[in-house]
C-alpha positions, 0 to 999 in steps of 0.5 A: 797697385801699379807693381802689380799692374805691371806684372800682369802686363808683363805676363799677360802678353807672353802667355797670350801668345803662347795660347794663340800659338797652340791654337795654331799649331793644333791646326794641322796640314789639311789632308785630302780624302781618297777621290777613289772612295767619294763620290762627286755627286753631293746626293750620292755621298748624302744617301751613303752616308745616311745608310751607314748611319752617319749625319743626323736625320729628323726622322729618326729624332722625331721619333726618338732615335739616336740621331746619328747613331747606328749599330752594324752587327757581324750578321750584316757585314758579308765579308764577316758572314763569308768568312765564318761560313767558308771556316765553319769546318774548324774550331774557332779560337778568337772571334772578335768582330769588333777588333776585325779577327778572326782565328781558328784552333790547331787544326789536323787533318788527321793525314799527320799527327805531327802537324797542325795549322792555325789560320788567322783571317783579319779585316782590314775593311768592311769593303769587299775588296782583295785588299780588304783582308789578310789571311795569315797561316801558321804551321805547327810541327811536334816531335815526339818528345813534344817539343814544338816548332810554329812557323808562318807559311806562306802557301796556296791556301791564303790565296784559295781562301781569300777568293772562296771568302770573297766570291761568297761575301760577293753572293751574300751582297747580291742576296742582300741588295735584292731583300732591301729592293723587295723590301723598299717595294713594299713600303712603297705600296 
């Protein structure tokens, strides 16, 4: 018996430090959020973040809602809808809104048959910002004996696409804003 206590103690310490150890080393550095993105004002950041979903409310457990939970559908996000809208002349490969991508078939102009371009948007956020999207074009040149060459072009086209996208996601947040202010009005009365 006094073997066996030894041995215990023996393991017991080394195995203690070892799990202390790795509660520490899961700790990490503390890493500070972006002060361009939070809002001093504790009340505004409340308010937010009960908008996009985030934090529990007693409203909506009360009335057997899922508490934190909230679902954005791609109708709601205008970044996504001012996109659709500025390519809805081209066929649509891949539409993922989940995965934030957005790209078109091979399309041609019908100017040159040996050339096509592919154009794929991706979302990088669901701010409207510059920053906010990538836009990436590819250009599709075949000869005649149908050998094709795809290459990615940088052009005039990422730049007209990015400001037509984000002017129009501009118009549908102001269209948006002013439906939620009519609407908040009139459960007000």
């Amino acid at each position: 018996m006094r073997l066996l206590n030894k041995i215990i103690k023996k393991i017991a310490f080394p195995f203690s430090v070892l799990i202390i150890l790795s509660f520490l080393s899961s700790c990490g550095i503390y890493a500070p959020s972006d002060a361009r993105k939070v809002s001093p004002n504790s009340g505004e950041r409340v308010k937010k973040n009960l908008e996009e979903g985030k934090g529990m409310s007693i409203g909506k457990m009360m009335k057997g809602g899922s508490g934190g939970t909230s679902y954005q559908f791609a109708s709601s996000n205008p970044m996504w809808r001012a996109t659709l809208e500025i390519l809805d002349f081209l066929p649509l490969a891949n539409v993922d809104y989940s995965g934030g991508i957005i790209t078109t078939d091979w399309y041609n102009e019908g100017t040159s048959l040996d050339e096509s371009i592919k154009i794929t948007v991706r979302f990088l956020t669901n701010e409207i910002r510059s920053d906010g999207i990538r836009i990436i074009v590819h250009k599709k040149r075949c000869t005649l004996d149908q050998n094709c060459k795809i290459t990615k072009i940088s052009s005039t086209i990422e730049q007209e696409l990015q400001v037509a996208i984000l002017k129009k996601a501009i118009l549908f947040e102001k269209e948006y804003s002013k439906t939620k202010k009519k609407f908040k009005r009139s459960e007000l009365k």
